[in-house]
C-alpha positions as CSV (number, residue, x, y, z in Angstrom):
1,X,0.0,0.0,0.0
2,X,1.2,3.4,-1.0
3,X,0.2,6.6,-2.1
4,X,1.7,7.3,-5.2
5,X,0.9,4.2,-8.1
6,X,-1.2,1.3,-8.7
7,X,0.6,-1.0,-10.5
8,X,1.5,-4.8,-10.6
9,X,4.9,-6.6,-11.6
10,X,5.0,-10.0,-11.5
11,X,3.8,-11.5,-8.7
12,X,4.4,-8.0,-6.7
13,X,1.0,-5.7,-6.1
14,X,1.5,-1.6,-5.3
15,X,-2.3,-0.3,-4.1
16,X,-2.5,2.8,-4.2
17,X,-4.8,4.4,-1.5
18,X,-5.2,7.6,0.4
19,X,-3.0,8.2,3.4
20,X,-5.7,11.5,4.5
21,X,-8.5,8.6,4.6
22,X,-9.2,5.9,7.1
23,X,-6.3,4.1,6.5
24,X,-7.3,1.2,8.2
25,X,-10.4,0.7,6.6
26,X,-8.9,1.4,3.2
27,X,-6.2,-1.1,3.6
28,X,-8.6,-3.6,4.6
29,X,-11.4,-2.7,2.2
30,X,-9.0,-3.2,-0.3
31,X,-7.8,-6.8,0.9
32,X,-11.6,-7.7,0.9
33,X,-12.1,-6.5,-2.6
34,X,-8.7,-9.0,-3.6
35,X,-10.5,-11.4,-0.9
36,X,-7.9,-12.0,1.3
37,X,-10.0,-13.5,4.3
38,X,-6.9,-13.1,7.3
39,X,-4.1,-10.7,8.2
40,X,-1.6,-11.2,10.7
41,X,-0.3,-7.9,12.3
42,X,2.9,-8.3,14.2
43,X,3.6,-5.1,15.6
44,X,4.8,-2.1,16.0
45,X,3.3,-0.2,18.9
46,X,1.6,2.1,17.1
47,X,0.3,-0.2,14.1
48,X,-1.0,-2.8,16.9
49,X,-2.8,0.0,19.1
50,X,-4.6,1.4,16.1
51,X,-6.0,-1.7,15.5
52,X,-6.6,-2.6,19.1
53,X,-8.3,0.7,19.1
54,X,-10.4,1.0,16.5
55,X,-11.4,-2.6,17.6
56,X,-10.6,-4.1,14.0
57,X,-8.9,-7.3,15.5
58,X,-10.8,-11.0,15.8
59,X,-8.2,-12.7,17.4
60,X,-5.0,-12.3,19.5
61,X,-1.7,-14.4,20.6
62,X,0.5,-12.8,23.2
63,X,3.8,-14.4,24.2
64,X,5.1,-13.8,28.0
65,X,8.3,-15.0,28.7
66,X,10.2,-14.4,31.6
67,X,13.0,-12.4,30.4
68,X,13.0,-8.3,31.0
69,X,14.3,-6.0,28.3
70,X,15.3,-3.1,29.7
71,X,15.5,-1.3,25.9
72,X,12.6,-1.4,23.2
73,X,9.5,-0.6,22.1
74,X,6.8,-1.1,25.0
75,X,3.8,-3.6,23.8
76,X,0.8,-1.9,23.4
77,X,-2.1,-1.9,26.4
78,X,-4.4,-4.6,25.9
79,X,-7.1,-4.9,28.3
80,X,-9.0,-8.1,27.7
81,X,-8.9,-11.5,29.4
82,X,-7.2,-14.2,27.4
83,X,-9.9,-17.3,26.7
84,X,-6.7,-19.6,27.3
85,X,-3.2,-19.9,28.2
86,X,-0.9,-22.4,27.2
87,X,3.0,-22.8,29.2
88,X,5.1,-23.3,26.1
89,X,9.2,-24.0,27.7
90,X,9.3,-20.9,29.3
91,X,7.2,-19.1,27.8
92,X,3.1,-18.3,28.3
93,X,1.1,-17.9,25.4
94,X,-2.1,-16.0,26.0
95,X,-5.3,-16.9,22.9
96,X,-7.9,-13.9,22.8
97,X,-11.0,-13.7,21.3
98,X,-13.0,-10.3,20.4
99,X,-16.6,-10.7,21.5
């Protein structure tokens, strides 16, 4: 997605949409129309909260290990209750659902 050509070479799509829109629902209006039925959003911060936000999310996986990074980008808030948890080594994966 970008906001200056639509054009497609080889098996590489540019989509052009408008960056002063909804974004979100642009991008996603558009992967409907090419009917793409899933999208997997791995972060950033900002990408993940505008989606948490604007509550366009069905499900979530969240990883909790037990190291601390004292550096990085923060994960964004996410206030729900997992539906499960599964220990995984050292590691706790958390499976939400949006109601």
């Amino acid at each position: 997605f970008n906001s200056i050509k639509s054009e497609q070479k080889h098996n590489l799509n540019y989509i052009k949409i408008d960056f002063n829109d909804d974004v979100l629902n642009s991008v996603l209006s558009k992967l409907y129309e090419l009917e793409i039925q899933s999208l997997v959003i791995e972060g950033g911060e900002k990408l993940l909260t505008s989606f948490i936000n604007a509550n366009l999310w069905d499900e979530a996986r969240i990883f909790v290990g037990n190291k601390y990074f004292k550096e990085g980008v923060k994960a964004p808030h996410f206030p729900f209750k997992p539906i499960e948890g599964i220990q995984l080594g050292d590691t706790l994966l958390y499976y939400y659902k949006n109601s």
